[in-house]
NUVEXVEX-644676 format. One record per residue (C-alpha): residue in one letter; y, x, z; chain; residue number from 1. Coordinates in steps of 0.25 Angstrom, whole numbers. Each point is the difference from the previous one (the first is absolute). Example, Ala and Ser with C-alpha at 12.3 -4.5 7.8 and 13.67 -1.06 7.14 Angstrom:
<rs>
   res       y       x       z   chain     n
     a     -18      49      31       A     1
     s      14       6      -2       A     2
</rs>
This chain:
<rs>
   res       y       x       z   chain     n
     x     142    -116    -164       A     1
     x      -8      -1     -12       A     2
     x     -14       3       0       A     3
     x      -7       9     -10       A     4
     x     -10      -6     -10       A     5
     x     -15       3       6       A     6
     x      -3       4     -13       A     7
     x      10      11      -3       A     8
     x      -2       5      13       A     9
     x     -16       2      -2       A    10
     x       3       5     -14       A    11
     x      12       9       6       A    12
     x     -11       6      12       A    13
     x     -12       1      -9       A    14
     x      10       8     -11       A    15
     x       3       9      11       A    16
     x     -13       3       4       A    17
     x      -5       3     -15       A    18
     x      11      10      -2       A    19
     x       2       6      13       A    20
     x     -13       7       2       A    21
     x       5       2      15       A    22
     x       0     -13       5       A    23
     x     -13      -5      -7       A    24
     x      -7       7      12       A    25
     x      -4     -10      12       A    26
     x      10       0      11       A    27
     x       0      14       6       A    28
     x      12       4       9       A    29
     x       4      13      -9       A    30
     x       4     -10     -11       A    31
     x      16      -1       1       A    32
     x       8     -11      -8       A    33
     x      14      -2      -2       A    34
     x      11      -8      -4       A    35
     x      12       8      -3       A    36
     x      13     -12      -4       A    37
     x      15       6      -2       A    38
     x      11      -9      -3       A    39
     x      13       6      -6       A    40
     x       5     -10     -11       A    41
     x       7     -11       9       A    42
     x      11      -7      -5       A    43
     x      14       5       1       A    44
     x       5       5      13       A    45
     x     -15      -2       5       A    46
     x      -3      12      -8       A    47
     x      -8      12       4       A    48
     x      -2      15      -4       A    49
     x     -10       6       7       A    50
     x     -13      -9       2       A    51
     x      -7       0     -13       A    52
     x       0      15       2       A    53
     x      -6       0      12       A    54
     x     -11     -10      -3       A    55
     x      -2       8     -13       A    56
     x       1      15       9       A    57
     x     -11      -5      11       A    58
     x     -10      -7     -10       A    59
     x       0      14      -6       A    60
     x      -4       6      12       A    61
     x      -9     -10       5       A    62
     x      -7       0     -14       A    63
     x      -2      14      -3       A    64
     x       1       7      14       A    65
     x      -5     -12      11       A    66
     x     -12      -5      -9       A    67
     x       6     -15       1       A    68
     x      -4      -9     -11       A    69
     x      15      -4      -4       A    70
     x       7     -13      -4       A    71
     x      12       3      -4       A    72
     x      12      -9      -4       A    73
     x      16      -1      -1       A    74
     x      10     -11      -1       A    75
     x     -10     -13       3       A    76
     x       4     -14       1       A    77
     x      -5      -9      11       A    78
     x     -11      -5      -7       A    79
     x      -3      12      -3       A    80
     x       0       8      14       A    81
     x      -8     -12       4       A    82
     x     -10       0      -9       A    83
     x      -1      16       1       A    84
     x      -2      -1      14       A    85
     x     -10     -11       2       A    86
     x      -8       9     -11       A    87
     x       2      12       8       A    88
     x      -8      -8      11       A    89
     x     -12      -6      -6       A    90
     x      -1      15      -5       A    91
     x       0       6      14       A    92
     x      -9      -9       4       A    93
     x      -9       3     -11       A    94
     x       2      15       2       A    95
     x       1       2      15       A    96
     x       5      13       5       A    97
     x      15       2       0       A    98
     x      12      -6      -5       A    99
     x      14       3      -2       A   100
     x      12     -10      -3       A   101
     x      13       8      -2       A   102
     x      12      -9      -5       A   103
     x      13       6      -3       A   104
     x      13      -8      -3       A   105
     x       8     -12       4       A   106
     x      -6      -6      14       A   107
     x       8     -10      10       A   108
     x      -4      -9      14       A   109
     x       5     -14       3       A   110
     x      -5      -7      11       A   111
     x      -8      12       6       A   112
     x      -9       0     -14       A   113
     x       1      13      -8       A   114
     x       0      -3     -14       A   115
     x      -2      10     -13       A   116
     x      10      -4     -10       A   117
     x      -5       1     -16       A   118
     x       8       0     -12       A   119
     x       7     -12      -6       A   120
     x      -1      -6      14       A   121
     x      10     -12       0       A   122
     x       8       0      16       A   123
     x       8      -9       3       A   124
     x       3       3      14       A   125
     x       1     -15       6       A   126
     x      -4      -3      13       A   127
     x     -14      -3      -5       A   128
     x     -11      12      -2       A   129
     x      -5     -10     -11       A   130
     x       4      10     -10       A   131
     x      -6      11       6       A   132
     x     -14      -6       1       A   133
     x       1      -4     -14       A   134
     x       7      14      -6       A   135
     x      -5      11       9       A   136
     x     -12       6       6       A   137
     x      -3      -2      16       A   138
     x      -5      14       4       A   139
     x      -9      -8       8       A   140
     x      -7      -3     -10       A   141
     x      -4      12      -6       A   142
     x      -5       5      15       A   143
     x     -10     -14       1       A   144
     x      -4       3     -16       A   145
     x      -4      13       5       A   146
     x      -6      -3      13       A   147
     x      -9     -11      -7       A   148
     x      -5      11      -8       A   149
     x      -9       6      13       A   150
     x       2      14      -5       A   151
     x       1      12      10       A   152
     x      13       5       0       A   153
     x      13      -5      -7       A   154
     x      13       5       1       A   155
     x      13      -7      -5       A   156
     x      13       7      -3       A   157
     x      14      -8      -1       A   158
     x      10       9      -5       A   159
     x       7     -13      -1       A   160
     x      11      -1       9       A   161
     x      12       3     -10       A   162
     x      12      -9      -1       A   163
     x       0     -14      -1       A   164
     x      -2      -4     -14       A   165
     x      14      -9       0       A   166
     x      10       0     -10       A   167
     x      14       2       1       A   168
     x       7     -15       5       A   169
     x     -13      -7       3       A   170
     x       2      -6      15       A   171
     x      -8      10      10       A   172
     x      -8      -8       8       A   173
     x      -2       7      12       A   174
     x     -12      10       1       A   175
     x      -4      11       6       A   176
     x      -1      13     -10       A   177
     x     -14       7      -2       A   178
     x     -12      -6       4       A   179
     x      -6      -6      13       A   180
     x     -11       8       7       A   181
     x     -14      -4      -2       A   182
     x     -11       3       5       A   183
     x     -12       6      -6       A   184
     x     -14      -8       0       A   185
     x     -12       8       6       A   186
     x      -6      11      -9       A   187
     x      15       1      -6       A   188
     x      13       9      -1       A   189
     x      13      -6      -6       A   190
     x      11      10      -1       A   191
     x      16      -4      -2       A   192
     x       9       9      -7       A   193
     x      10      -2      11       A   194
     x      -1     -10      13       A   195
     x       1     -13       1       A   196
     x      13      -7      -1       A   197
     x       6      13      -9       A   198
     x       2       2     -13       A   199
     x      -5      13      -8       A   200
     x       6       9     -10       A   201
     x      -4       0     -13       A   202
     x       5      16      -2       A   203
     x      11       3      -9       A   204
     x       0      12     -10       A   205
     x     -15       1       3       A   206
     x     -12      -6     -10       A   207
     x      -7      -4      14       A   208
     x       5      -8      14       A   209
     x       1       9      12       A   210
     x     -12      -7       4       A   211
     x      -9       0     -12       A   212
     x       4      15      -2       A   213
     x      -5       3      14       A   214
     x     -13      -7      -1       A   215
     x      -6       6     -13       A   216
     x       2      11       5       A   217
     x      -7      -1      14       A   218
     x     -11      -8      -7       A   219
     x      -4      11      -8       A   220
     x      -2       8      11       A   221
     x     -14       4       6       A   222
     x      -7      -3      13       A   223
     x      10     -10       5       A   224
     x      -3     -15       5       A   225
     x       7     -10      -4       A   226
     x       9      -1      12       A   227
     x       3      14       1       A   228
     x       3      -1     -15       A   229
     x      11     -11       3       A   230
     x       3       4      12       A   231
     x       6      13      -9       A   232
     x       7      -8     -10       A   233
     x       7      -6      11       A   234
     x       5      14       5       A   235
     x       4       3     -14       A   236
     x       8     -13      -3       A   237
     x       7       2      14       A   238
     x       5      13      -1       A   239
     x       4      -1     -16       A   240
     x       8     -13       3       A   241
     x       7       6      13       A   242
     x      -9     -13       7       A   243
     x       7     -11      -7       A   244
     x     -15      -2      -6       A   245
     x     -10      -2      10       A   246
     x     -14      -3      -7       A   247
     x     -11      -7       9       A   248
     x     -14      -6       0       A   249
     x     -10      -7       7       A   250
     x     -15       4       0       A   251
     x     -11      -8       5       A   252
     x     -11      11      -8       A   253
     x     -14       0       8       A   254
     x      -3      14      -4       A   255
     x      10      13      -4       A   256
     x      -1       0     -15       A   257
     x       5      12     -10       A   258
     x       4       0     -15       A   259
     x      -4      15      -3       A   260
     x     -11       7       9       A   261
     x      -3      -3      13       A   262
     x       7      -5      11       A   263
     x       5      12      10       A   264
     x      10       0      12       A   265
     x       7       8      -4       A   266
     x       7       7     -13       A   267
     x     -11      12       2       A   268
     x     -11      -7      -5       A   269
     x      -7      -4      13       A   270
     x     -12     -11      -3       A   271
     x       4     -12       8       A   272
     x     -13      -8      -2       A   273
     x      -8      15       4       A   274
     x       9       1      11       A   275
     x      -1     -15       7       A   276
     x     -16       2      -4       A   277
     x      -1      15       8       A   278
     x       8      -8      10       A   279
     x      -8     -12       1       A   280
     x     -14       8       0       A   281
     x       5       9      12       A   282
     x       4     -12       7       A   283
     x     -14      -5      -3       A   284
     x      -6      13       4       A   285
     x       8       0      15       A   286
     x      -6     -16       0       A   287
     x     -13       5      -2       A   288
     x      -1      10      10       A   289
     x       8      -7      11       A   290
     x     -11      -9      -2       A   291
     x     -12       9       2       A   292
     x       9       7      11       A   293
     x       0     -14       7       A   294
     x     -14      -5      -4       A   295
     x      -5      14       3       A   296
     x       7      -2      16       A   297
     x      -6     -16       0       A   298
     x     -12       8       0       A   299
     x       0       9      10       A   300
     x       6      -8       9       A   301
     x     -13      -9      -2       A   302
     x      -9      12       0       A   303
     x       7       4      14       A   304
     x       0     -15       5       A   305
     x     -15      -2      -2       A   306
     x      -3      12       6       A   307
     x       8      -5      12       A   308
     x      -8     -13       1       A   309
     x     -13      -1       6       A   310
     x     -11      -4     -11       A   311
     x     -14       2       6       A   312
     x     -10       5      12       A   313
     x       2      13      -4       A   314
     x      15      -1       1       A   315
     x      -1      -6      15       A   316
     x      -9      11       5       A   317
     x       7      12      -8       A   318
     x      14      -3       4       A   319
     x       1      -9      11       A   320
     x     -12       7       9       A   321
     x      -3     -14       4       A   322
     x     -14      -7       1       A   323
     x      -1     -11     -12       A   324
     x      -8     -13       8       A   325
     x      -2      -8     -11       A   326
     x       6      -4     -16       A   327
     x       5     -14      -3       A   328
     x      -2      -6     -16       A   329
     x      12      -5      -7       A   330
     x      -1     -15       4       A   331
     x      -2     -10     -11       A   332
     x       8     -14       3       A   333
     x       2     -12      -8       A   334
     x      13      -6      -6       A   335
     x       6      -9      12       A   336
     x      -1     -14      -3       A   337
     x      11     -11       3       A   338
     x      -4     -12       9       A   339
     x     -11       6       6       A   340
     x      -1      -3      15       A   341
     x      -1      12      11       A   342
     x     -14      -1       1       A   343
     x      -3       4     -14       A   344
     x      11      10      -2       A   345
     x      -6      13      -2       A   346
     x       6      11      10       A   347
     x      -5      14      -2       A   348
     x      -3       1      16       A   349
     x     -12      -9      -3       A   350
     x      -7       8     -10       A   351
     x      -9       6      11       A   352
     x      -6     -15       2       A   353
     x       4      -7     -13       A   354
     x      -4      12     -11       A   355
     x     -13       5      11       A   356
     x      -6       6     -12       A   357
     x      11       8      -6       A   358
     x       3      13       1       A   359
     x      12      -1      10       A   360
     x     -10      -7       6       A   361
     x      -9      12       2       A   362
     x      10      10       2       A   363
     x       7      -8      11       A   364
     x     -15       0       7       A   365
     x      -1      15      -2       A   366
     x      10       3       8       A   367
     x      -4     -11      10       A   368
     x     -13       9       0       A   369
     x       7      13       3       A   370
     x       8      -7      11       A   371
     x     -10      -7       7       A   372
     x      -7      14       3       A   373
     x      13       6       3       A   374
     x      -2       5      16       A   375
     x      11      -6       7       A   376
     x       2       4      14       A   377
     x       8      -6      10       A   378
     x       4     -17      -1       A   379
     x      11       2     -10       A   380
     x      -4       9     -10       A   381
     x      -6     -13      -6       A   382
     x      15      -1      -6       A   383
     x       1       0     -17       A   384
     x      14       3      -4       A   385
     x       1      -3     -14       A   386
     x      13       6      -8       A   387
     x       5       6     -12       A   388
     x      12       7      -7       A   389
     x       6     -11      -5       A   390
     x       1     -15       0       A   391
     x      -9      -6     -12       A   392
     x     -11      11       1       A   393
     x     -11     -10       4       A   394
     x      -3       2      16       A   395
     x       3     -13       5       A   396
     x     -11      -4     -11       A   397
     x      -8      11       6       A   398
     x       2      -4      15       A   399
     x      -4     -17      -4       A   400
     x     -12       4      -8       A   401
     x      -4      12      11       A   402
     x       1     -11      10       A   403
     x      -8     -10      -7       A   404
     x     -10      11       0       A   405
     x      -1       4      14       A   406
     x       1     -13       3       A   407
     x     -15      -4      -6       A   408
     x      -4      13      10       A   409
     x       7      -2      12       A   410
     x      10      -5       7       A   411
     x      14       1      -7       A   412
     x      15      -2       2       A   413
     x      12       1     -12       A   414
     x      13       3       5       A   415
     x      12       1     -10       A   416
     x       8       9       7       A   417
     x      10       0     -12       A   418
     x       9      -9       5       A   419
     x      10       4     -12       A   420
     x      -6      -5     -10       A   421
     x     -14      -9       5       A   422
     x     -11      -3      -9       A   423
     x     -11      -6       8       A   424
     x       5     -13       5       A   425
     x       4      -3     -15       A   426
     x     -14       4      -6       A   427
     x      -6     -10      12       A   428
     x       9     -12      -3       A   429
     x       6       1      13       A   430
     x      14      -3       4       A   431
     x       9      11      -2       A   432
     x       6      -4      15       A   433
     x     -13      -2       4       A   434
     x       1       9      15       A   435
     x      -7      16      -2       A   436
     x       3      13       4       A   437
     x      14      -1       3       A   438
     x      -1     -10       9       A   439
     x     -11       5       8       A   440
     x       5      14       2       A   441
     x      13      -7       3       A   442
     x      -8     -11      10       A   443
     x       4     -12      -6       A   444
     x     -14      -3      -3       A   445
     x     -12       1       7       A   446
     x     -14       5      -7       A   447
     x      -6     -13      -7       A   448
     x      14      -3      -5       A   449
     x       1      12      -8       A   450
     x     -15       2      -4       A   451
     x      -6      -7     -11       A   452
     x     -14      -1      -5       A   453
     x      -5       2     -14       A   454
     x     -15      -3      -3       A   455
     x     -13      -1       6       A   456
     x     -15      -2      -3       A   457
     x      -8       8     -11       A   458
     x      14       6      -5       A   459
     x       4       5      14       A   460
     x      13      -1       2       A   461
     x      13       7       7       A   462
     x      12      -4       9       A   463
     x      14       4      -6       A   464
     x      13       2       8       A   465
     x      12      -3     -10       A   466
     x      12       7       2       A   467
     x       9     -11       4       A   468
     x      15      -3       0       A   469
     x       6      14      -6       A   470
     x       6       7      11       A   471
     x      15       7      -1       A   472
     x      -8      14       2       A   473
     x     -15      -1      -1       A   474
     x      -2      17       7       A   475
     x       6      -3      11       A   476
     x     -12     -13       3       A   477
     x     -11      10      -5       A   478
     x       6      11       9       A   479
     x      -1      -8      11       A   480
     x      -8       1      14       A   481
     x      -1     -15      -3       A   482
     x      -8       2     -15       A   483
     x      -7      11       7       A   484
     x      -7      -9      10       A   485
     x      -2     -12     -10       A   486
     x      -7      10     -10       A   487
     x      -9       4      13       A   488
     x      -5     -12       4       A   489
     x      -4      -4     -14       A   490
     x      -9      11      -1       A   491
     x      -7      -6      11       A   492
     x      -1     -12      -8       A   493
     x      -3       6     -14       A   494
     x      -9      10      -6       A   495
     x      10       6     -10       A   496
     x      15      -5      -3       A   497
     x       4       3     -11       A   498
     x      15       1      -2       A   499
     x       9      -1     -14       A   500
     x      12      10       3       A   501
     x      11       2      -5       A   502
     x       1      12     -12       A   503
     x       3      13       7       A   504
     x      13       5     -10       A   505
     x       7     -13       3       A   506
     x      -1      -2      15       A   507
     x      -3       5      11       A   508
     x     -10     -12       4       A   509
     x     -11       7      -4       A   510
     x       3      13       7       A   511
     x      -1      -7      14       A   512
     x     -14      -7      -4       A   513
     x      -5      13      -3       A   514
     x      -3       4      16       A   515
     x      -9     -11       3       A   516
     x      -8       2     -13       A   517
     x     -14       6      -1       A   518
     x       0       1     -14       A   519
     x      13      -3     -11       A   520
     x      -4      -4     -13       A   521
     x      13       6     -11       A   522
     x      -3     -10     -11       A   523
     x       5       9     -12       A   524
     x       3      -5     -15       A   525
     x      -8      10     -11       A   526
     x      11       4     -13       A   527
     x      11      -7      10       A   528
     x       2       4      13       A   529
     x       8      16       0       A   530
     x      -9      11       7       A   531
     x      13       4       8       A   532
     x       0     -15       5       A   533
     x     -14       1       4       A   534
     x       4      14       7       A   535
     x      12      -4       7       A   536
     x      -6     -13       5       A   537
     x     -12       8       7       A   538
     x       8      11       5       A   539
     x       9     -10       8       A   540
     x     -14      -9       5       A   541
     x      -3      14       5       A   542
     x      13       2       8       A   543
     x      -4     -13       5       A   544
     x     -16       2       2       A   545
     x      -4      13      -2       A   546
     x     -14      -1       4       A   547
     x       0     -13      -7       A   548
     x     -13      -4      -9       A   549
     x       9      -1     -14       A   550
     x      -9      -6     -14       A   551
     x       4      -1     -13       A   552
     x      -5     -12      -7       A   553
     x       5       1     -15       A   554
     x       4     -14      -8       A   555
     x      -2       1     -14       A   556
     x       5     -13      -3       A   557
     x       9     -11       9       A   558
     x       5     -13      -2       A   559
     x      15       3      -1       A   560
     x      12      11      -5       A   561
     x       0      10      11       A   562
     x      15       3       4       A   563
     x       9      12      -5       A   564
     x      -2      11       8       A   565
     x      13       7      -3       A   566
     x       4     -13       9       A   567
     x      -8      -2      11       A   568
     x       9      -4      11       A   569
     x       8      -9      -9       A   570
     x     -11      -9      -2       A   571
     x      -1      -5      15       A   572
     x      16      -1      -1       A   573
     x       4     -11       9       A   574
     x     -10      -2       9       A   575
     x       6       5      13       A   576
     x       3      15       3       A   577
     x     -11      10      -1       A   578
     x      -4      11      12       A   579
     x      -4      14      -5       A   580
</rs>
């Protein structure tokens, strides 16, 4: 198609904008443009009553009762519709806002291309559309012209779908009648004055076509979108034609938009865009207050859970009724290094002897202090049990460094009576088959197998019992007559044995150690460990031991995650069955 002349087409938009007032404002989406074309004067049998009247009766209305800027024409050659439209695009673009296309008269498709037939067109109907590109106007291209222009909102109506423009004895190739279906591009409505693949009737005896009649009317009509507005002319059509006219259209419209007032839901003048905002502002209200609601429960539930944990002294003393033997420092370790060798791995059982001046350090000797003028009886109330809620809580730290500290004072043995899951023989270096406990109580090994010596000299030193080979039920050993007499002769041997237990809420390990105790140490995590842990754990050692000398020692810090205590029995999960 021929293009029009750059220079007409700026003289063409900057005429428009010195005459129309209206569009010489900046782009603003209350300007509305139109371009109104009616086509009657075809040639002969092509002929048509009716569509100059309705381009003329809808340009009035959309001029004087819509508050469209109007371009009007009638009877336009191919040159002319082209040149009209592709000015009716740099002017939208210039504009903004909405735009309007309405084309009524001769329209045909061929090849699924919907084509807008001007006057004068030359057909020739061969096998070819070469005539029809060069005679006729592709829809098509007035959708792209008015998509290029970026505007808001464009709606294109094609009361185009009358007869074939043949005349009488020209050979019919074979098309279908109407138009094909297209489909709108985003930000778009495109309305048919009948559906696709059906021809529409031009009226008879009437100055307007069914269709056209119907849709000045409804335009004019207030607080309607444009959906509901050809959603009516549809009716309309429908019942004057007894349904032979079936008008359609296809939006792709972002937004509701109206022509008169504003937008309702209904014909009673309801506010559409109030409505979806009242709606919108009471959802936003229910979010907001589910949210409080909820944040306002988080809190609580912190509130109550940090009054359930033990934080300080005065917390052991007020609700556990419990003597408080010492306080232990949030430990400070260094970032683990690669290719360091054993020796110079740091373990936090060594901080008593490698950190002497820390204040772990001096903690760890308090409670040494306290301990050694403890008044013990009889030979085996020279028995530590070291325990804990939970796994991770710091008391087989405790029970290394506590040793190391006896051990500069007297004569001292480590047992790791946690034969679940053993600490000492790794914090030593030693083989994790290497013979302990186990094997002992079980009499597979005598004494110096299972005994190993750790330091001497200025340092002092201990002797350390590892747990040995896990066995299929740990209680059963420590319940023995055999572990019993074992734990007796030591004593003879040893000053004070201190043994790293297993915790109390997972096992009932700890519970048999309890009797041969003179004093159990119940390591317990401050901000961590649940007062009702700490209750139920010393109201079963009780049960067990109730004149049992039972001390608190509170851990403000620790080396590792404690476990979760709404778990406690699964964390020892498949190490053989447990007796309670």
């Amino acid at each position: 198609m021929p293009k029009i002349n750059p220079l007409i087409n700026t003289l063409l938009i900057a005429g428009t904008l010195l005459f129309r007032p209206n569009l010489a404002q900046a782009a603003n989406p209350q300007e509305r443009l139109a371009l109104i074309i009616g086509n009657s004067a075809y040639d002969g049998y092509a002929s048509l009553s009716n569509p100059v009247n309705d381009a003329h009766d809808l340009a009035e209305v959309l001029r004087d009762k819509l508050n469209f800027n109007v371009i009007h024409k009638e009877n336009l050659s191919q040159h002319e519709m082209q040149t009209l439209i592709e000015w009716f695009g740099e002017s939208l673009r210039v504009v903004g806002g909405m735009g309007l296309f309405y084309y009524a008269g001769h329209g045909m498709q061929f090849g699924g291309e919907n084509y807008l037939i001007p006057i004068g067109a030359e057909l020739a109907f061969r096998d070819s559309d070469y005539d029809l590109n060069e005679n006729a106007i592709k829809a098509s291209y007035v959708l792209d012209t008015m998509q290029a222009a970026n505007n808001e909102v464009n709606i294109i109506i094609l009361d185009a779908c009358r007869d074939n423009p043949k005349k009488r004895g020209e050979p019919r190739r074979p098309t279908l009648p109407g138009l094909a279906q297209m489909i709108a591009p985003g930000g778009s409505l495109m309305a048919y004055a009948t559906r696709a693949n059906t021809a529409a009737l031009d009226g008879k005896d009437e100055r307007n076509s069914p269709y056209a009649k119907h849709l000045i009317r409804e335009i004019q009509k207030p607080n309607l979108s444009i959906t509901q507005i050809f959603t009516r002319v549809r009716a309309a059509v429908l019942k004057e034609t007894n349904g032979s006219q079936a008008p359609g259209f296809y939006s792709e419209l972002n937004r509701d938009v109206c022509l008169v007032g504003e937008c309702s839901t209904n014909e009673g003048g309801v506010d559409l865009n109030e409505l979806v905002q009242k709606v919108a502002s009471q959802w936003q209200t229910i979010l907001v207050v589910s949210i409080a609601i909820w944040v306002i429960i988080w809190l609580e539930w912190r509130q109550r859970k940090r009054y359930n944990l033990i934080k300080n002294r005065d917390d052991v003393e007020r609700k556990l009724d419990v003597p408080l033997l010492g306080t232990l420092p949030k430990l400070k370790l260094g970032k683990k290094k690669k290719g360091l060798t054993l020796d110079e791995l740091f373990w936090p059982q060594w901080m008593f002897l490698k950190e002497s001046k820390s204040m772990f350090a001096e903690s760890v000797g308090t409670i040494r202090t306290d301990i050694l003028f403890y008044d013990h009886e009889s030979p085996l109330q020279k028995v530590l049990v070291v325990t804990s809620s939970v796994s991770g809580e710091g008391k087989s730290t405790l029970a290394f460094n506590l040793a190391c500290a006896l051990g500069q004072m007297a004569k001292t043995l480590l047992i790791d009576a946690d034969m679940r899951r053993p600490t000492v023989a790794k914090s030593l270096g030693l083989n994790s088959r290497a013979p302990g406990l186990a094997e002992l109580v079980a009499g597979t090994r005598k004494f110096n197998e299972c005994i190993h010596c750790i330091g001497e000299g200025e340092d002092g030193g201990f002797d350390v019992i590892p747990s040995g080979k896990r066995p299929p039920n740990p209680s059963e050993l420590l319940s023995s007559k055999r572990f019993k007499d074992i734990l007796t002769e030591l004593t003879h041997d040893y000053e004070y044995i201190v043994i790293d237990s297993v915790s109390v809420t997972l096992v009932s390990d700890a519970l048999v150690l309890v009797k041969y105790a003179s004093m159990v140490l119940y390591l317990v995590r401050a901000n961590i460990t649940p007062y009702k842990a700490v209750q139920e754990s010393l109201k079963r050692l009780r049960q067990f031991d109730a004149d049992g000398q039972h001390k608190i020692i509170l851990n403000y810090g620790g080396s590792q995650k404690p476990s979760k205590y709404f778990y406690y029995r699964r964390s020892y999960g498949g190490y053989g069955s447990a007796v309670y």
